[in-house]
N, C-alpha and C positions, 0 to 999 in steps of 0.2 A: 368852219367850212371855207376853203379856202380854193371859189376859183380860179385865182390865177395862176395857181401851181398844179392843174388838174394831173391826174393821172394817165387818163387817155384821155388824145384830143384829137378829133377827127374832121379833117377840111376836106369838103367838095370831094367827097368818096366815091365812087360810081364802080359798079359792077352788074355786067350785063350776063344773061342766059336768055339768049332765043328770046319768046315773049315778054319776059318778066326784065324787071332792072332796079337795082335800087339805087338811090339817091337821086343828084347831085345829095349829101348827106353832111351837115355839121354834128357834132356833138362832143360836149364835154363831160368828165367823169370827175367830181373833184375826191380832196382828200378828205378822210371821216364819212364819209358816205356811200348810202346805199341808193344805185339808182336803178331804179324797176322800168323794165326795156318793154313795153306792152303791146299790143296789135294784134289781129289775125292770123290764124296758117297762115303761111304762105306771104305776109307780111316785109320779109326780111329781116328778122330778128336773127335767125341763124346762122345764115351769109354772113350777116355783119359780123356776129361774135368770131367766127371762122374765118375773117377777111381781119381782124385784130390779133389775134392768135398764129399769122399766118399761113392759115392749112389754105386758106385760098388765096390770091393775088389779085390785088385791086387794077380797073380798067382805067382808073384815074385818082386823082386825090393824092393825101395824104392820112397817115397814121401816126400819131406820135405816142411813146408809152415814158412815161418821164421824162419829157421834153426831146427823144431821142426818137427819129424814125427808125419805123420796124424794121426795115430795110439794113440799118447801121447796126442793130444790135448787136451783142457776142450773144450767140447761144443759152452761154452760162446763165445771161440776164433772165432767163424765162425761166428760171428756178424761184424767179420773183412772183410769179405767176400761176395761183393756184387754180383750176378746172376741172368743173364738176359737170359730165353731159348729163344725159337722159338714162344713159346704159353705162356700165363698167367695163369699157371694151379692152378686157384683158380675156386670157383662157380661161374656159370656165374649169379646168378639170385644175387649176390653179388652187393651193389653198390659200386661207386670210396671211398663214404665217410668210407662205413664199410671194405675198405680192412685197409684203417687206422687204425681205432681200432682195427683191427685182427693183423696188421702188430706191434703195440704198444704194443701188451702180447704177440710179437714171438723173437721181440728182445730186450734184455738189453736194448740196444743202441739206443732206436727210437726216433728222433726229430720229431716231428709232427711239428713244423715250417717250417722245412728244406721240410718238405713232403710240405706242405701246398704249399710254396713259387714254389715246381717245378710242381705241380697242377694249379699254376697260369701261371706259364710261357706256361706250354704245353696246356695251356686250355684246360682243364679236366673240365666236370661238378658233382658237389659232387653228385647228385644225380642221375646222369645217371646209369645204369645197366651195368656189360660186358657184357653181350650176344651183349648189340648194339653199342660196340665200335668198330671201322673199326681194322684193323689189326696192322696199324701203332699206333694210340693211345695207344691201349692193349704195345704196346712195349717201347712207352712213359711212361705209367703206371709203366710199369717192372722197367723202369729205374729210373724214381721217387724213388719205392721204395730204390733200390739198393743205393740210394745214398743219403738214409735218415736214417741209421744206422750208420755212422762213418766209412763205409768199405775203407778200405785201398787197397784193390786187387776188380776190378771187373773181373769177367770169364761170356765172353758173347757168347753162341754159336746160329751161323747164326740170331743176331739180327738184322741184316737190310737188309735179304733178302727177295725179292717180295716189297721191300717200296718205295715210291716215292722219286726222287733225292731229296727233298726240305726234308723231312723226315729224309730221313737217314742224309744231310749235318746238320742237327738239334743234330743226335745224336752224330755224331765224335767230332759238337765243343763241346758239355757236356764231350766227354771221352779227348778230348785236357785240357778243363778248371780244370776235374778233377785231371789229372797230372803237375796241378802248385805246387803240394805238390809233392815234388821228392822223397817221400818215398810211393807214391803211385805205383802202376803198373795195367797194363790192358793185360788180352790175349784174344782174340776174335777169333773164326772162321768164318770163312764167304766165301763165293761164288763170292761174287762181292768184286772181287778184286781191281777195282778202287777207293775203297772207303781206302782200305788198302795201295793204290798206294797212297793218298793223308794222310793219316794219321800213320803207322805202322812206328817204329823203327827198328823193327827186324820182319824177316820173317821165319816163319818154314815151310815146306813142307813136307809132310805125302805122303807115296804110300804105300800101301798093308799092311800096323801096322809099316811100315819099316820110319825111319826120315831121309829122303833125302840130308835135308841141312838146317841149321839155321845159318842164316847172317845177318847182317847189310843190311838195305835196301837201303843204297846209295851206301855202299862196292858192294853188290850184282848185282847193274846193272851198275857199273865202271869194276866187277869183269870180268863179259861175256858180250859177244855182236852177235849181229846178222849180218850175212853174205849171199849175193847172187853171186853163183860162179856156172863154168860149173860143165860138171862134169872130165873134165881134173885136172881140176884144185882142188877139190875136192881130189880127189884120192892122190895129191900130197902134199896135207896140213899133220903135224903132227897129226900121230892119236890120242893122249894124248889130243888133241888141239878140238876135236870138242865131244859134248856132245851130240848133237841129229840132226836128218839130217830131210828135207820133200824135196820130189823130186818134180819138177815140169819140168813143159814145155820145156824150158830154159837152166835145171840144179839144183841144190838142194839148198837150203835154209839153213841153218847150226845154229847152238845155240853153239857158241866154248867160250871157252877160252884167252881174249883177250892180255892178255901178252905173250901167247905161240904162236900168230899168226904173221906169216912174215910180212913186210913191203910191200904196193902198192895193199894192198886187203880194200877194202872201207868196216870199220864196221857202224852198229849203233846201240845202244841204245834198249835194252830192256825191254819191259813190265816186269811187276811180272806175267801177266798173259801167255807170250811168255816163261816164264822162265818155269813155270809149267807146261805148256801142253808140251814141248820138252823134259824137264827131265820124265817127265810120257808116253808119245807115241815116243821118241824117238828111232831111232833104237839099240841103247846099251841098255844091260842089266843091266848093273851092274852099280852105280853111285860112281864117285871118291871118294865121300864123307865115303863109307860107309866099 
């Protein structure tokens, strides 16, 4: 894993719409890795990927995609670049065989073997239509494509949300196989975070354009842990020490700091998904990170 030749690297980004704004933003994407992009609707998780990809134009900052801004690139370069949205947005009265030949005059790069070969695996029928491909296929499609250009970086946002466990565990091992080349990388957003539980390197978390924290996803749940304490005991923990509180019955529930907490207080182990929802509904404002 090698940060300092990341893939995308993102200085002090800002993109504003009316009420919402994301960033000032850093982030980095290295090589060999999967980095799970997490947060709320409306987060900026999508902006972002669409402000990388250039379909939108950043109000400040910088982008860099191999050490080269987006800005300077040739065209051609984003044949490097594989993308998988939420939807297939081609014609639906298209079939599987002709997004092939569409896909072969859109990039330089097109293997029509490599397509063929993952038409065979996901059993795709050449002549089927999309309009009648279930959800999941249309996303197997996507990823066919994406991975039948030479792309080096795939950016997938929310590809295996709404899809069946057997589906989506089809897609991580394709995004695991494709990072046998450690000069590849993947960032995905996604919702289901269990999927990101079994597969991400690194996790980013997003609230309001704002980037919360980007870790290491075994540093990250060795880093914090989860605690049930009254509320005496609560009150007397360092405040440095706990990140987000939920009160119950009992006494509070806590998402702290597990190096800053005393001795003879039983932690355990948190989810990616326990981490996010505390740092985002917890009762601090302000996040150490930032």
């Amino acid at each position: 894993m090698n940060m300092n030749n990341p893939v995308i690297e993102i200085k002090s980004l800002e993109k504003h719409f009316g009420r919402f704004s994301l960033g000032p933003l850093d982030l980095s994407v290295p090589q060999g890795c999967i980095v799970g992009y997490i947060g709320e609707n409306g987060s900026g998780k999508s902006t972002t990927l669409k402000l990388i990809l250039g379909l939108l134009r950043a109000d400040a900052g910088k982008i860099m995609l191999w050490g080269q801004p987006i800005q300077e690139m040739n065209p051609s370069l984003m044949n490097r670049i594989g993308v998988v949205f939420d939807d297939l947005n081609l014609p639906r009265e298209m079939t599987v065989k002709e997004v092939g030949r569409f896909c072969r005059f859109s990039f330089d790069t097109w293997e029509e073997k490599t397509f063929q070969e993952h038409l065979e695996r996901f059993g795709l029928p050449l002549g089927e239509k999309l309009k009648n491909l279930s959800r999941g296929m249309k996303m197997k499609l996507s990823l066919a494509i994406a991975l039948s250009h030479k792309a080096e970086l795939l950016i997938l946002d929310e590809a295996t949300s709404g899809l069946d466990p057997v589906v989506r565990d089809d897609i991580l091992d394709l995004l695991l196989d494709f990072l046998q080349d450690k000069t590849h990388a993947v960032m995905i957003s996604s919702h289901v975070l269990s999927d990101l539980e079994k597969a991400a390197d690194y996790i980013a978390l997003l609230h309001e354009g704002r980037l919360l924290l980007m870790e290491h996803k075994d540093e990250l749940k060795d880093h914090y842990a989860l605690c049930s304490v009254d509320d005496e005991t609560a009150a007397s923990l360092p405040t440095d020490a706990i990140l987000g509180q939920r009160k119950h019955a009992f006494g509070q529930e806590l998402l702290v700091k597990r190096e800053l907490m005393p001795e003879g207080i039983e932690l355990s182990k948190p989810t990616i998904e326990d981490i996010m929802v505390y740092f985002v509904k917890g009762v601090k404002n302000e996040s150490p990170f930032i």
